[in-house]
N, C-alpha and C positions, 0 to 999 in steps of 0.2 A: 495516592499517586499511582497512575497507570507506570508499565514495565517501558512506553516512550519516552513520558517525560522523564522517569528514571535515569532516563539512557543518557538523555539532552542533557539531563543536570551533571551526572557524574561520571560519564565516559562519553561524551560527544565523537569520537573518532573512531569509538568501536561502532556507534550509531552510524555513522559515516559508512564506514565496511559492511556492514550487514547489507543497509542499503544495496549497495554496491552489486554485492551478491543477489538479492532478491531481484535485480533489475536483471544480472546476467542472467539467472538462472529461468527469469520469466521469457526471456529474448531464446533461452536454449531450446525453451518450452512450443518456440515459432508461434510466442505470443508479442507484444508490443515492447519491449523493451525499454520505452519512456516513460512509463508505465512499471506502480509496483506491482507485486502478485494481490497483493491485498486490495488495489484497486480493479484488476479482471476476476477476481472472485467476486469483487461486490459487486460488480457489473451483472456478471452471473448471476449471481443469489437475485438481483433485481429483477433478471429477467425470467427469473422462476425456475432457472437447474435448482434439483433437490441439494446437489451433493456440496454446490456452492452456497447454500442458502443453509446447509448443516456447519460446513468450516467460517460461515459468516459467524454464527452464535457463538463458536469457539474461540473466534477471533475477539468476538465483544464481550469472553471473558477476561482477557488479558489487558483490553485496553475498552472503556466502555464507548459505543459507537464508532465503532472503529471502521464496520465496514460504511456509514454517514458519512464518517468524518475524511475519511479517504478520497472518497469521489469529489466531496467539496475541494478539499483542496486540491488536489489533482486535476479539478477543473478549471483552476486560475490561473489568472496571467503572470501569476510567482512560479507557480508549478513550470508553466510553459517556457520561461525562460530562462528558469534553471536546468533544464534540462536539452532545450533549445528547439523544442516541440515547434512544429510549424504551426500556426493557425489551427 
């Protein structure tokens, strides 16, 4: 079991707050805010920055595919409306 679903099953609300934090602290960054960090890294790491494409592998030590898994869902119309994303 990845350190997400961990989160989902046994502290749902601390999941909650992290989020929470990762969104401000990617908005403080004068990145996209509806938007996690996890999803403009993997943006990045896609688009071939080294330094993204090294915190991606790190990132899909903790949770496997994570920087995938990210953009997928981050790209749906659940993502968008939970966060209230326009179009």
């Amino acid at each position: 079991m990845n350190i997400i679903a961990w989160l989902q099953k046994n502290h749902p609300h601390l999941l909650e707050e992290l989020m929470l934090i990762d969104r401000a602290t990617d908005g403080a960054l004068l990145r996209h805010p509806e938007h996690t960090l996890s999803y403009n890294i993997a943006i990045a790491a896609r688009n071939g920055n080294p330094g993204a494409q090294a915190l991606c592998e790190a990132l899909n030590q903790l949770s496997p595919d994570h920087c995938a898994t990210t953009i997928a869902y981050e790209s749906t119309q659940k993502w968008r409306d939970a966060t209230g994303e326009a179009g």
